[in-house]
C-alpha positions in Angstrom: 0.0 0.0 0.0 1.4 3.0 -1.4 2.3 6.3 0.9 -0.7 8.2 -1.3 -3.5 5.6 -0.4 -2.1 5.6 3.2 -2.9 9.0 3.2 -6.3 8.9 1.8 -7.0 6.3 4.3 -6.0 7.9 7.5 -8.5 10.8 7.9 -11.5 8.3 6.8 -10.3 5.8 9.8 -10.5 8.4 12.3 -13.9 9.3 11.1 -15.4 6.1 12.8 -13.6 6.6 15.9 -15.1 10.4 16.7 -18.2 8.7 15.8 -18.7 5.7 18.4 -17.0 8.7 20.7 -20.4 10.3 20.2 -22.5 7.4 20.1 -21.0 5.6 23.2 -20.6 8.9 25.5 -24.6 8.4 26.5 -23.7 4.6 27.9 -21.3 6.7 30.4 -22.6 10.0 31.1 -26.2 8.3 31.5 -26.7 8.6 35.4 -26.0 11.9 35.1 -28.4 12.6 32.6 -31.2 10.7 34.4 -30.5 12.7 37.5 -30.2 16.0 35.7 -33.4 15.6 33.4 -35.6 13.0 35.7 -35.2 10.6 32.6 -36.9 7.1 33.0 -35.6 4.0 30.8 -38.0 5.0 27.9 -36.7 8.4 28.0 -33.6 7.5 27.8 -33.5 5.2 25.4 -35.2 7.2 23.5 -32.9 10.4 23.9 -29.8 8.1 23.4 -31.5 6.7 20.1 -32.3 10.1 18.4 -28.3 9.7 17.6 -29.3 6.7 15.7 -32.8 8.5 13.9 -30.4 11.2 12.6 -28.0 8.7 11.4 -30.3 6.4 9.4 -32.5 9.4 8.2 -29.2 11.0 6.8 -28.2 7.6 5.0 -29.7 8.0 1.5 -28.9 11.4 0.6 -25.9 10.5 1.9 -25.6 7.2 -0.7 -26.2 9.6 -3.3 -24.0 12.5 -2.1 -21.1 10.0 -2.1 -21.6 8.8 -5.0 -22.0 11.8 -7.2 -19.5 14.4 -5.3 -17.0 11.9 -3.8 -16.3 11.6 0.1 -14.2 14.6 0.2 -16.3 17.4 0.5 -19.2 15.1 1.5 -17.2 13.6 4.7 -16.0 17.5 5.7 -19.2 18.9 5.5 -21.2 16.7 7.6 -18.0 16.0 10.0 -18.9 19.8 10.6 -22.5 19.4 11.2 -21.1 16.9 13.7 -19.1 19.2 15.7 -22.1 21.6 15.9 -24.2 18.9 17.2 -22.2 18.1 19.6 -22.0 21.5 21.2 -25.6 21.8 21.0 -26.2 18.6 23.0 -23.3 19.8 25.6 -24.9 23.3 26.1 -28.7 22.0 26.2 -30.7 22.4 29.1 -34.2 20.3 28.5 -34.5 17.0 26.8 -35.9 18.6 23.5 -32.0 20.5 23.4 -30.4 17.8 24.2 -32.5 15.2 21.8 -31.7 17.9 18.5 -28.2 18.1 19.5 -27.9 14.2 19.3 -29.8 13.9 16.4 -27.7 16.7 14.9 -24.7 14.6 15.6 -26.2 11.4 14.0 -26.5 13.8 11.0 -23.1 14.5 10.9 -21.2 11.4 11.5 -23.9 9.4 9.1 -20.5 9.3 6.8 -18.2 7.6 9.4 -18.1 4.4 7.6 -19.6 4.8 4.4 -17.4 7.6 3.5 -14.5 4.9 4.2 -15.8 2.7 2.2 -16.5 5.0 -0.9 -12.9 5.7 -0.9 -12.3 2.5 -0.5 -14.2 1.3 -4.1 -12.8 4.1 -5.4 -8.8 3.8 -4.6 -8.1 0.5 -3.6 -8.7 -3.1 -5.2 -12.0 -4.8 -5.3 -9.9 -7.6 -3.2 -9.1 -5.4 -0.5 -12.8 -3.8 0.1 -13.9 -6.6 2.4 -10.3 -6.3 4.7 -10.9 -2.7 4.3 -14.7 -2.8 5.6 -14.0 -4.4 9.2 -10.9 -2.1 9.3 -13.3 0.9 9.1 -15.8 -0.8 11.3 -13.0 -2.1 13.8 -12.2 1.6 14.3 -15.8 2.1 15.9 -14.4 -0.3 18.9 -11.4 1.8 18.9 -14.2 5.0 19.6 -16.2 2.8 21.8 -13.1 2.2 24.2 -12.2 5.6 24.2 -15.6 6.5 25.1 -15.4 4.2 28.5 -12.6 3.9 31.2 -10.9 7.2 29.7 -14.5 9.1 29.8 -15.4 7.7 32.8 -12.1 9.4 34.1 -12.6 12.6 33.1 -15.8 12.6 34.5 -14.4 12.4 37.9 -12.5 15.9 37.0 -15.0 17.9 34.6 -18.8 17.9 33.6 -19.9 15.8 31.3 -20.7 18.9 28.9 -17.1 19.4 28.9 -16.3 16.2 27.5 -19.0 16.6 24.5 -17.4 19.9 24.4 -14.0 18.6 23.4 -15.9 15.8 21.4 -17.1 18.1 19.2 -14.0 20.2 18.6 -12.7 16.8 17.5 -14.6 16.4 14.9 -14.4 20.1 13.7 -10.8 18.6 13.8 -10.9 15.5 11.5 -13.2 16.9 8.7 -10.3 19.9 8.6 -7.9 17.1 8.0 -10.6 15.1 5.2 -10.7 18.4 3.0 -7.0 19.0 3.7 -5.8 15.1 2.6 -8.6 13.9 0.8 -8.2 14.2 -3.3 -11.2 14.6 -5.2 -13.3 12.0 -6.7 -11.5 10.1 -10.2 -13.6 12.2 -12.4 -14.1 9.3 -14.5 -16.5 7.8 -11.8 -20.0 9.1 -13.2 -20.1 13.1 -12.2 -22.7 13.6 -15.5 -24.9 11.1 -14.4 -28.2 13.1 -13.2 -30.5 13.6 -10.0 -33.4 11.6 -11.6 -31.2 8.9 -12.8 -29.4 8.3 -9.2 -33.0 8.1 -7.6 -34.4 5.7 -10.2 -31.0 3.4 -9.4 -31.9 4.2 -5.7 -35.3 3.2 -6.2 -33.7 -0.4 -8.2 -31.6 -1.1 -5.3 -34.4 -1.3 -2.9 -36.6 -2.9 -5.6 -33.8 -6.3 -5.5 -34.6 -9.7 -4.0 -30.8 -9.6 -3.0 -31.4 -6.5 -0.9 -34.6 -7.9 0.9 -32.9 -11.1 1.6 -29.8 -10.0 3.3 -30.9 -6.1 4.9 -33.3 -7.7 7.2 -30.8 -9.9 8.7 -28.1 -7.5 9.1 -30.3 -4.3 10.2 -31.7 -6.5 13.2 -28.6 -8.6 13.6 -26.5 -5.5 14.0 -29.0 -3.2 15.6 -29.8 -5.6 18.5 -26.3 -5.7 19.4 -25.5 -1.6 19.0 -28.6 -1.6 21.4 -26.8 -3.3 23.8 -23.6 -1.6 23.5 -24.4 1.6 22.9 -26.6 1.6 26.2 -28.1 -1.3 28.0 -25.1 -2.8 28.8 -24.4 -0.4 31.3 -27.7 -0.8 33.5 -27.2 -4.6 32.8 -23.8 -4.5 34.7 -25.1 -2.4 37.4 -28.4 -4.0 37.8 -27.7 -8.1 37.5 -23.8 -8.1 37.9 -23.2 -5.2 40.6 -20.6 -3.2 39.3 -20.2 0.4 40.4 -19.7 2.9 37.8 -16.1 2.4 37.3 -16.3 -1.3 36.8 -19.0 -0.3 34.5 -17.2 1.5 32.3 -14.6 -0.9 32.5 -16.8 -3.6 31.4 -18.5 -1.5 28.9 -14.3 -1.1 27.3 -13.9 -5.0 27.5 -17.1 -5.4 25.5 -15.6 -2.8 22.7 -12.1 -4.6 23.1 -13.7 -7.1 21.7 -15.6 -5.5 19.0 -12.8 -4.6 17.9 -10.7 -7.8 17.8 -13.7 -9.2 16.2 -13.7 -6.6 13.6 -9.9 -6.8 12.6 -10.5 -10.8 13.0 -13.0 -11.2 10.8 -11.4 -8.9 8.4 -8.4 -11.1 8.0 -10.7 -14.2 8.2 -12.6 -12.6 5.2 -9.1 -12.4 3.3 -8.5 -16.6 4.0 -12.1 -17.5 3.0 -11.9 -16.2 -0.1 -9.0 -18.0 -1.2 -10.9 -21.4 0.2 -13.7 -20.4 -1.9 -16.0 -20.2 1.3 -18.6 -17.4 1.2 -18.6 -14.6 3.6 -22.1 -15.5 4.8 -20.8 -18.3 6.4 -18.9 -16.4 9.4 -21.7 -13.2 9.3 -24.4 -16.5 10.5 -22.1 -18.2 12.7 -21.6 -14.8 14.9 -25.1 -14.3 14.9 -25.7 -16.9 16.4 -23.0 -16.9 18.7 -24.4 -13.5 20.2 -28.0 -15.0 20.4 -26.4 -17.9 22.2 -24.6 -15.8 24.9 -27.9 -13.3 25.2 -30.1 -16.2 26.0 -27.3 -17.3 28.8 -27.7 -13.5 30.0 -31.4 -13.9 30.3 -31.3 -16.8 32.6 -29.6 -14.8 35.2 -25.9 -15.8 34.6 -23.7 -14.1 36.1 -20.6 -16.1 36.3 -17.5 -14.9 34.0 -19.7 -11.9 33.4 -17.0 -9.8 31.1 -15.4 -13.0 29.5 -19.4 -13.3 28.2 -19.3 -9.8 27.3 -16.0 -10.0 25.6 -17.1 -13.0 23.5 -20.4 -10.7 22.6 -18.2 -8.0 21.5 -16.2 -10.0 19.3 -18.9 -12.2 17.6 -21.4 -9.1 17.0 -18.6 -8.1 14.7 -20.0 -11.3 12.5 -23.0 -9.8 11.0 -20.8 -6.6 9.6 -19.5 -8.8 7.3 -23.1 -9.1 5.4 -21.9 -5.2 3.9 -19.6 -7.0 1.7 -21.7 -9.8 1.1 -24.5 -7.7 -0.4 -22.4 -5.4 -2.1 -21.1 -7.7 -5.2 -24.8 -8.0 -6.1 -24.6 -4.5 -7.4 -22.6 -2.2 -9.8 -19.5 -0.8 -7.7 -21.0 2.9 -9.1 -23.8 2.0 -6.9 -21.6 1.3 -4.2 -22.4 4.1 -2.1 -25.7 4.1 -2.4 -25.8 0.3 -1.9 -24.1 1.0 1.6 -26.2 3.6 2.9 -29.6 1.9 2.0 -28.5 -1.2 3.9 -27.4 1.5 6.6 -30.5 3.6 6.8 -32.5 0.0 7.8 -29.1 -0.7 10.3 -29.7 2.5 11.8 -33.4 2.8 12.3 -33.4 -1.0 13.5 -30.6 -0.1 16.0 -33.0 3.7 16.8 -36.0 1.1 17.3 -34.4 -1.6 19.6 -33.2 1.2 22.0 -35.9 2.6 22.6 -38.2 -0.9 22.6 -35.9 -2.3 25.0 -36.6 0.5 27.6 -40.3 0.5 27.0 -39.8 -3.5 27.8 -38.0 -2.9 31.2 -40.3 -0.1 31.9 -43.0 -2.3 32.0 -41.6 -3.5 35.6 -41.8 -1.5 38.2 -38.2 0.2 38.9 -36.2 -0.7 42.1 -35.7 1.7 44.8 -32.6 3.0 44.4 -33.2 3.6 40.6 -32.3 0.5 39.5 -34.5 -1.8 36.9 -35.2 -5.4 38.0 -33.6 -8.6 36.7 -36.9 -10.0 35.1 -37.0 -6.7 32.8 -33.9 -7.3 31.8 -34.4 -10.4 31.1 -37.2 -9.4 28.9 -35.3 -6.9 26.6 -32.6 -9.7 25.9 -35.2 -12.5 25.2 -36.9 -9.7 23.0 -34.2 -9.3 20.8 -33.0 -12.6 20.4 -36.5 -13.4 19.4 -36.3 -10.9 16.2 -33.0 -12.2 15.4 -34.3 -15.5 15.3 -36.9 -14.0 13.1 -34.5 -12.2 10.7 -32.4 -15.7 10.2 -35.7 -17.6 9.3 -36.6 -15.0 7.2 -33.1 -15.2 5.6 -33.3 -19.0 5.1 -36.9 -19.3 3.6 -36.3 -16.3 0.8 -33.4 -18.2 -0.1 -35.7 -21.0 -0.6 -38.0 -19.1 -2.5 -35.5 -17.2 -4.4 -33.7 -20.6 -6.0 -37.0 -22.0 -6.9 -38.7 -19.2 -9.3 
């Protein structure tokens, strides 16, 4: 890999990174915002979530913005929306402030990955897209971890607004450094192709069999796990394993530890299956239903080698990622962006809907005492979610059926 590409590639890994900063920063900082804003688990969950509405809603403009300006001025622009976000969520005082900031920061890091990945069908081999996409995507563990013990540390010496604060100039930080870097788009890539035309090959890509078959599976796949480690791991480790807040955030960084082993893992393992002619779907289902396995364990009540379970979550979730790559062969790389982003927009809306459902779920209990929610509601929100990915995979299997018999 040439010094050039290295270059193109830095500023688009750190994207990712500033992101899951964002996204995990709620899982820390959340006692403080139920205690400063009266917050139940619904609210919560659904305050945390509006990060994921703004992100999904963001998506398809995005696909097509990508694809017809390049990630350049596409990735700065929205990196800057980003920072402004962030600034509005650290300066807000009531739950409607706070829920536009976080959607505005949903908004602007709706490019972490995809922009990556744009750059990535548009510099480096078609070979090295699949390494490429759990590189981009192991980077979000990299965010996540950053976003625990080290947050969790500065909380004990500023506000929490001060962290957003410097959150937010980070971002304002990286999309400097994308339109610094960052060449344009090869102008070869399709810049006279029109509006119309890019919404009638939108409207083709979520028109194809191949796109039904494998979204479903991914959007709930992935979304049921960001649930859980963008936020209910936290209460889960307080409320059924005991840990204070430190050891929450501690277990919160072993979880992303392993996301992000389980990204760079799978990436390599993507890289040794192709040359045994084994298809990428077969490690995607295998860490889906690793995590459903473990979840089910965590309903029953386990508790014993609580963060080794954790761990393994973290680094099978990273399974399902791998269905990015697998859908996007069934396309036209010029599509490529917009392939990505459609898939994403159902990702991130799934992932919007289990936070929030999963808090309605434990609300449905009364709370404990001391603010606490009670092991049977937790219980609940795991079971719920292993149920609709249990849906999504039979869903998966019988289209396939369907689709090798018309």
């Amino acid at each position: 890999m040439n010094r050039q590409l290295m270059i193109i590639l830095v500023p688009f890994a750190l994207t990712p990174m500033v992101s899951f900063l964002y996204r995990m920063a709620n899982a820390v900082i959340a006692p403080d915002l139920v205690v400063e804003l009266g917050l139940d688990a619904a609210g919560l969950g659904l305050l945390t979530s509006a990060f994921f509405m703004g992100f999904g809603l963001t998506q398809l403009p995005l696909g097509m913005s990508l694809d017809r300006w390049g990630p350049r001025r596409v990735a700065a622009l929205l990196f800057l929306v980003g920072g402004v976000g962030g600034a509005v969520f650290a300066t807000g005082q009531t739950v409607l402030h706070l829920g536009i900031g976080r959607a505005l920061m949903g908004v602007g890091m709706a490019c972490s990955v995809m922009a990556g990945l744009k750059a990535a069908n548009l510099w480096f081999p078609p070979g090295r897209v699949p390494l490429l996409t759990s590189f981009f995507f192991g980077m979000t563990g990299v965010g996540g971890m950053l976003a625990t013990v080290p947050i969790a540390a500065l909380l004990e010496e500023v506000h929490w607004r001060i962290v957003l604060l410097g959150i937010a100039a980070l971002a304002v930080v990286v999309a400097g450094l994308i339109f610094l870097l960052v060449p344009e788009k090869p102008a070869s890539s399709g810049r006279s192709v029109s509006l119309f035309t890019q919404v009638r090959q939108l409207g083709s890509i979520f028109g194809a069999l191949a796109f039904w078959r494998i979204t479903p599976l991914a959007a709930i796949a992935i979304g049921a796990s960001a649930a859980y480690q963008s936020l209910w791991v936290v209460p889960w480790l307080r409320d059924i394993a005991g840990f204070d807040r430190q050891a929450q955030a501690f277990g919160l960084f072993v979880i992303l530890s392993g996301s992000v082993i389980g990204n760079f893992g799978f990436g390599a393992l993507t890289q040794l299956l192709a040359r045994l002619n084994i298809p990428l779907i077969v490690p995607a289902i295998a860490g889906l239903l690793g995590c459903m396995a473990i979840q089910v364990l965590l309903a029953t009540g386990y508790t014993g080698a609580v963060l080794l379970m954790w761990f393994l979550f973290g680094i099978l979730a990273a399974g399902p990622i791998g269905l990015y790559a697998v859908l996007g062969p069934n396309f036209p790389v010029e599509l490529s962006a917009r392939v990505s982003t459609a898939m994403n927009l159902c990702v991130f809306l799934t992932s919007f809907a289990f936070q929030w459902l999963v808090g309605v779920i434990i609300d449905q209990w009364p709370h404990l005492p001391e603010g606490g929610y009670q092991s049977d509601a937790h219980a609940a929100g795991l079971m719920f979610v292993v149920a609709a990915q249990a849906a999504a995979l039979f869903w998966f299997i019988v289209s396939g059926i369907w689709a090798r018999t018309r």
